[in-house]
C-alpha positions as CSV (number, residue, x, y, z in Angstrom):
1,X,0.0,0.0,0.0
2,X,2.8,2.6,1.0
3,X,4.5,1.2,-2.1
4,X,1.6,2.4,-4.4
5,X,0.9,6.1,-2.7
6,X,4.6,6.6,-3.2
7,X,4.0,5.7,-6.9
8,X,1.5,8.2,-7.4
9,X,3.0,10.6,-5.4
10,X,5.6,10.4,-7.8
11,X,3.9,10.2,-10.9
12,X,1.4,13.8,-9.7
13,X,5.0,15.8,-9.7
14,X,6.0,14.6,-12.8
15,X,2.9,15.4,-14.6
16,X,3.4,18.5,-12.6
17,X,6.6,19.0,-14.1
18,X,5.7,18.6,-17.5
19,X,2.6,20.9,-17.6
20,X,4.7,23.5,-16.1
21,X,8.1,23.0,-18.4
22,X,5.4,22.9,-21.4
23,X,3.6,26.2,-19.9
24,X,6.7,28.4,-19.6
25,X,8.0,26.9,-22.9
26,X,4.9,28.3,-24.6
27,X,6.0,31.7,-23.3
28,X,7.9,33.8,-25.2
29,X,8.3,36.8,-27.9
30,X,8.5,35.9,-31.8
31,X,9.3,37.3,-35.1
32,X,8.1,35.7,-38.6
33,X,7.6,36.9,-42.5
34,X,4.8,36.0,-44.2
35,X,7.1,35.3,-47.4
36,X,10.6,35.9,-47.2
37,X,11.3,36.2,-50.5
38,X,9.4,39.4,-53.0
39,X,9.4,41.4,-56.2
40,X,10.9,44.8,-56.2
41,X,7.4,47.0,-54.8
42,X,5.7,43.7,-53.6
43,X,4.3,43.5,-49.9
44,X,4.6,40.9,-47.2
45,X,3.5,40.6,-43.2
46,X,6.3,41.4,-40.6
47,X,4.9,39.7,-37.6
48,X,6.0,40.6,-34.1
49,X,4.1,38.7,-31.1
50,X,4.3,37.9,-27.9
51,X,2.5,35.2,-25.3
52,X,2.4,36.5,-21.7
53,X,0.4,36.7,-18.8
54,X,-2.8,39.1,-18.4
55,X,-1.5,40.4,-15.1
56,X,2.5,41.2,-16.6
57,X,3.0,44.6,-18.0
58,X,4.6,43.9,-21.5
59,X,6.6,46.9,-23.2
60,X,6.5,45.8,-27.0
61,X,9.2,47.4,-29.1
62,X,8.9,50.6,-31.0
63,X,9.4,50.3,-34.9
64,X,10.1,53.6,-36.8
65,X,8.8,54.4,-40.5
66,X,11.6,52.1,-42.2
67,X,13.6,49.5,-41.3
68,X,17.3,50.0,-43.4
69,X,16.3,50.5,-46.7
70,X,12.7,48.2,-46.2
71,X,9.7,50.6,-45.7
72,X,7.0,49.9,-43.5
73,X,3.7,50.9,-44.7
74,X,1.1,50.2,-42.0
75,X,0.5,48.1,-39.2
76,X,-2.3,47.2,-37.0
77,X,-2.7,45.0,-33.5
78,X,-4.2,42.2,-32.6
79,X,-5.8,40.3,-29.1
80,X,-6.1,37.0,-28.2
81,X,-6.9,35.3,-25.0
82,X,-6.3,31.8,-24.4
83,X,-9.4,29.6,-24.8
84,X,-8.1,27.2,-22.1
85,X,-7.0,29.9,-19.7
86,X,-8.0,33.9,-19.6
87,X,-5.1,34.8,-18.0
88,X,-3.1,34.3,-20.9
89,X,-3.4,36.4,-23.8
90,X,-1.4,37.0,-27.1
91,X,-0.4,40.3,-29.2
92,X,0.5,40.2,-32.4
93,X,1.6,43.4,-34.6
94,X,1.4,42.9,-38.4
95,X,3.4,45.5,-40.5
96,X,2.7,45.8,-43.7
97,X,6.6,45.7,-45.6
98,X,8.1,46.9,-48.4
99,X,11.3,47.0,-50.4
100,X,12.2,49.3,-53.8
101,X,16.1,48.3,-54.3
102,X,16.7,44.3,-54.9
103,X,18.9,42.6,-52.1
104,X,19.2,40.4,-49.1
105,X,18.0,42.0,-46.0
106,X,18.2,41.1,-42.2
107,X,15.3,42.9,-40.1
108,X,17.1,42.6,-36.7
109,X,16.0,41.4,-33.3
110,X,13.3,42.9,-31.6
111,X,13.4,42.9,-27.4
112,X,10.2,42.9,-25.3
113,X,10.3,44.2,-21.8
114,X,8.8,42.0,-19.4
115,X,8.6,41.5,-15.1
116,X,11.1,38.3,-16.1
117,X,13.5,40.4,-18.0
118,X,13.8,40.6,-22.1
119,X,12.4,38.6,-24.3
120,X,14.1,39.0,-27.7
121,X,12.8,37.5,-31.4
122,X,14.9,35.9,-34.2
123,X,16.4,37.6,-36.3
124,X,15.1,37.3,-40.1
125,X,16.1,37.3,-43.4
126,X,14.3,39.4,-46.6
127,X,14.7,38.4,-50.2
128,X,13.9,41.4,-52.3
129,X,14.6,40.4,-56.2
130,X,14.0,42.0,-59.5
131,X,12.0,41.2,-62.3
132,X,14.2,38.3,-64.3
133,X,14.8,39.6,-67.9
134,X,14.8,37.3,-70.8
135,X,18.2,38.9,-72.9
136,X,17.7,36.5,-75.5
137,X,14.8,38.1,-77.2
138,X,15.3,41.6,-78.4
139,X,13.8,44.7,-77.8
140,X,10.5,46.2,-78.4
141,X,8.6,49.6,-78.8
142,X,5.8,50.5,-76.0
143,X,2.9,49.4,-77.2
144,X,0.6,52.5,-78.5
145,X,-2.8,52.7,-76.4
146,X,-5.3,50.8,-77.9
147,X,-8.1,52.2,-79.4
148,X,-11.5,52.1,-77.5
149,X,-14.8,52.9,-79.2
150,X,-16.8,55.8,-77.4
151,X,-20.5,55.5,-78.4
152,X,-22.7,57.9,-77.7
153,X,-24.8,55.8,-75.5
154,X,-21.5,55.3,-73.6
155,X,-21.1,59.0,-73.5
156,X,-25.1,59.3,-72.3
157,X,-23.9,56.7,-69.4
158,X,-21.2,58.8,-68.1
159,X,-23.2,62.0,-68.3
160,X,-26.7,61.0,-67.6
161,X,-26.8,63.5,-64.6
162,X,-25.6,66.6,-66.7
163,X,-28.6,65.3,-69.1
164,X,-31.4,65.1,-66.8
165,X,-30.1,68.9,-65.3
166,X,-30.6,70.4,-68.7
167,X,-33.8,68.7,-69.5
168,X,-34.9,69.9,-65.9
169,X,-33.9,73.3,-66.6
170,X,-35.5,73.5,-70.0
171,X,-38.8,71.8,-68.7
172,X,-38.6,74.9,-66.0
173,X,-38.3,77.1,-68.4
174,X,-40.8,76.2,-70.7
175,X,-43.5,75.7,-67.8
176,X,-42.6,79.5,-67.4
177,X,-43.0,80.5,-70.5
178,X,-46.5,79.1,-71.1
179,X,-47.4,80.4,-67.9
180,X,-47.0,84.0,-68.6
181,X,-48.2,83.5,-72.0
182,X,-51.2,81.4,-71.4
183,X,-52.1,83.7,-67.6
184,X,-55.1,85.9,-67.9
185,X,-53.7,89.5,-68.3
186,X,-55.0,92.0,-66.1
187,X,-57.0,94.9,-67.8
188,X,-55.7,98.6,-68.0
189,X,-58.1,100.4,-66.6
190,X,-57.0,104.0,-67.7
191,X,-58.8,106.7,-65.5
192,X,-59.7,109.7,-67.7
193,X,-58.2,112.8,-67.2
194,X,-61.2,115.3,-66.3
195,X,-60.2,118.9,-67.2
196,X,-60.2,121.2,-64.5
197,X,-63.5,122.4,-63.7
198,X,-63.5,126.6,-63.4
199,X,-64.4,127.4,-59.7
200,X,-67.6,129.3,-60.8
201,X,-68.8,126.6,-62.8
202,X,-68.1,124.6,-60.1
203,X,-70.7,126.7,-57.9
204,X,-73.0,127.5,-60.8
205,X,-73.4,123.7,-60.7
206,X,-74.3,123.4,-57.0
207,X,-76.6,126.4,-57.5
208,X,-78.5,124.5,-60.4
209,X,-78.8,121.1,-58.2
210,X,-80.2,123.2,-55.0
211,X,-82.7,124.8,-57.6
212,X,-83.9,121.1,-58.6
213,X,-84.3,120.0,-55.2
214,X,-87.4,122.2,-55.3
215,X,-86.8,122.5,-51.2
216,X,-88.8,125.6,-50.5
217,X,-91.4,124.6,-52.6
218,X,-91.7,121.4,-50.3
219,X,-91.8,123.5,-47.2
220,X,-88.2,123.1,-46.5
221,X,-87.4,127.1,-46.5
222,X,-84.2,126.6,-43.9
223,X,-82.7,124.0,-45.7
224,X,-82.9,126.0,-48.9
225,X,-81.5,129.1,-47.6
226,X,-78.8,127.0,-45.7
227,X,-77.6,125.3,-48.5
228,X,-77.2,128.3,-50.9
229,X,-75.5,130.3,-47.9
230,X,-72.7,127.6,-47.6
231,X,-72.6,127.3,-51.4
232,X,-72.0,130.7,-51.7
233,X,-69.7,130.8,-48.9
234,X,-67.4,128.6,-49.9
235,X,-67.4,130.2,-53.2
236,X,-66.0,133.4,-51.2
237,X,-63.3,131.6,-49.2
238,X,-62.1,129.8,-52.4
239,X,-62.3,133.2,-54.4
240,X,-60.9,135.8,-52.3
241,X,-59.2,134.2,-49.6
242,X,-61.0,134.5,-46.4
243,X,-62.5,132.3,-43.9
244,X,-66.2,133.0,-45.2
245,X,-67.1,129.2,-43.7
246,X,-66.3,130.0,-39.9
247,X,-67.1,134.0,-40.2
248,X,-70.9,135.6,-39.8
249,X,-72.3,137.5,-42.4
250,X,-70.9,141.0,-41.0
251,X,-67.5,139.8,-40.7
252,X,-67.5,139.1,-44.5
253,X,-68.8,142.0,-45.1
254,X,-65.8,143.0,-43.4
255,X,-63.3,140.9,-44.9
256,X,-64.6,141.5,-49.0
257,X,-64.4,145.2,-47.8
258,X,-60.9,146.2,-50.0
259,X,-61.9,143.6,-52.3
260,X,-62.4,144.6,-56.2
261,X,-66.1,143.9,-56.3
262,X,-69.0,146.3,-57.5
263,X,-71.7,147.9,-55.4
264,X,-74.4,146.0,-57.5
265,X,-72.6,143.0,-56.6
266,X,-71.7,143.7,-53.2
267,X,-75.7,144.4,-52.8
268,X,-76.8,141.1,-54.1
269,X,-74.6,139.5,-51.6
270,X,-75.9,141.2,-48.3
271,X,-79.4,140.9,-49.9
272,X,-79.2,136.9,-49.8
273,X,-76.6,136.6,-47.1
274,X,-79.0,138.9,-44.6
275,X,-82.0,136.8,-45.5
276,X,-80.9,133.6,-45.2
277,X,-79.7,134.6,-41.7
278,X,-83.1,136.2,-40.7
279,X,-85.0,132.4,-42.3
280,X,-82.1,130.7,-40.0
281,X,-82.1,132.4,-36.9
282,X,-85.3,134.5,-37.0
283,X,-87.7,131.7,-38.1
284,X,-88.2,134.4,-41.0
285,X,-91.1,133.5,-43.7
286,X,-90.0,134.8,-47.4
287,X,-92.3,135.0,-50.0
288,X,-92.0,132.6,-52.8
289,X,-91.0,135.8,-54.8
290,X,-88.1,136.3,-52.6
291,X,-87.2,132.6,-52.4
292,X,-87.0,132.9,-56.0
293,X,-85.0,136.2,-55.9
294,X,-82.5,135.0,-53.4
295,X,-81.4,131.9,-56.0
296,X,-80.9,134.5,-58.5
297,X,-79.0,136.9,-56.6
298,X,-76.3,133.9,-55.9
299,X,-76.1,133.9,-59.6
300,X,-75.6,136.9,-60.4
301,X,-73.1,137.7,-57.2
302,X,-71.4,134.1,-58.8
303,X,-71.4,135.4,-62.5
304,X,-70.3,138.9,-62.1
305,X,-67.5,137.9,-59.6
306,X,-66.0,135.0,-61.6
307,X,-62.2,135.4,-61.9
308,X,-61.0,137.6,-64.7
309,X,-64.5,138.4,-65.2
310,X,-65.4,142.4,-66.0
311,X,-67.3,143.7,-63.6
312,X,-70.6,145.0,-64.0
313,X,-71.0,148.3,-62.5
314,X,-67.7,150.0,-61.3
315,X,-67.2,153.4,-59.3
316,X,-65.0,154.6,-62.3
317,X,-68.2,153.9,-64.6
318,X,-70.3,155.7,-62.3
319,X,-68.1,158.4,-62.4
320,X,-68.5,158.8,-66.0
């Protein structure tokens, strides 16, 4: 029995032994070329990796933008954990490599830093070569271009966006066209020019519509006398230039006093302007003869007062 725990015993640390010898031989930085031989331009993979533990801190050496004469292009980086155990994971770098000048070169050995000291790679050996020349066979010309037919549907293909613009534009256009041509157009009205109207013709007018009105005749005696008085009023203040409108019938007397009107004239107007003050304010009952003589003595006052008119009867013709 002691014989066959000590045989166990013994055969636990070697199996021991081995998994850990196998473990730490796994470990380890390493440097390989996809192909280690290329044409003059041609690419290949530079691979630097490394297998360590998660909790280490790995310092993984720094490549500039060449290496001798051998250009690196780009690079990217890589992760993997260990699908038996997560606390072992692998980086691996893969530059992208290039060479432009034939020859043998070395890309030299890299060192990571590690808790257990440096772990360097192998050293490896690129093959760059040039294009192998047959000299047997002689020498040719270049090769013109050769000629390609250019149809026009090939043309259409290139520039079918430059096409559809145009015909968008021109479709645009049109639509605009016919719009403006085809819209109802708006009529002209053309507002006629009246002449100007003389002032006394103006009044004459008035005089002529109160006369129709037949007010006096209908029992509307203040109205009729009101009506001419402001007609006749306004025919002053327009004429000579006073406020006949807001004055009484003494203060226009007043105001027309220096004014170049004849004593015939200047009697029809107190006539009617008296009157119609006396039907206003008085409750004053003309006769129909007076109603009648008060239309015509606005007139006359009107007609012999006109601007550049003559006047009638003048001091200076009563002198003579």
């Amino acid at each position: 029995m002691n014989r066959y725990i000590k045989y166990t015993l013994a055969m636990l640390v070697l199996l021991a032994g081995f998994h850990q010898t196998g473990q730490a031989q796994s470990f380890g930085a390493k440097a390989t070329l996809d192909k280690k031989s290329i044409l003059i331009g041609e690419q290949t993979q530079l691979n630097l990796s490394i297998r360590f533990h998660v909790k280490d801190s790995i310092g993984f050496p720094k490549l500039a933008d060449s290496i001798g004469k051998i250009r690196i292009v780009n690079f990217k980086t890589d992760t993997v954990f260990d699908k038996g155990d997560k606390s072992i994971k692998t980086i691996n770098r893969r530059y992208t490599i290039t060479a432009f000048d034939s020859g043998m070169y070395v890309i030299p050995s890299y060192v990571f830093k590690s808790p257990v000291g440096d772990l360097p790679t192998d050293t490896l050996n690129l093959d760059v070569r040039t294009v192998a020349v047959d000299t047997t066979k002689a020498f040719y010309d270049i090769k013109q271009p050769l000629a390609v037919k250019y149809s026009f549907w090939d043309w259409l293909r290139d520039n079918w966006k430059l096409v559809v613009g145009i015909l968008a534009a021109m479709l645009a256009t049109g639509a605009v066209v016919y719009y403006l041509l085809k819209r109802p157009k708006k009529e002209v009205v053309v507002e006629e020019v009246k002449p100007d109207v003389p002032l006394h013709i103006q009044v004459l007018q008035k005089l002529e519509e109160i006369k129709n009105k037949q007010l006096w005749q209908h029992d509307q005696v203040k109205q009729y006398y009101i009506e001419i008085s402001d007609v006749v009023r306004e025919y002053l203040e327009k004429r000579y230039t006073i406020q006949a409108l807001e004055q009484t019938s003494e203060e226009i007397f007043a105001s027309l006093r220096n004014m170049d009107i004849a004593s015939e004239d200047r009697n029809l107007l107190r006539q009617l302007l008296v009157l119609a003050d006396m039907v206003k304010f008085a409750k004053e009952k003309p006769s129909a003869h007076e109603n009648e003589k008060s239309m015509e003595n606005a007139v006359a006052f009107v007609k012999d007062t006109q601007p550049h008119a003559r006047p009638t009867n003048v001091k200076g013709d009563e002198a003579k």
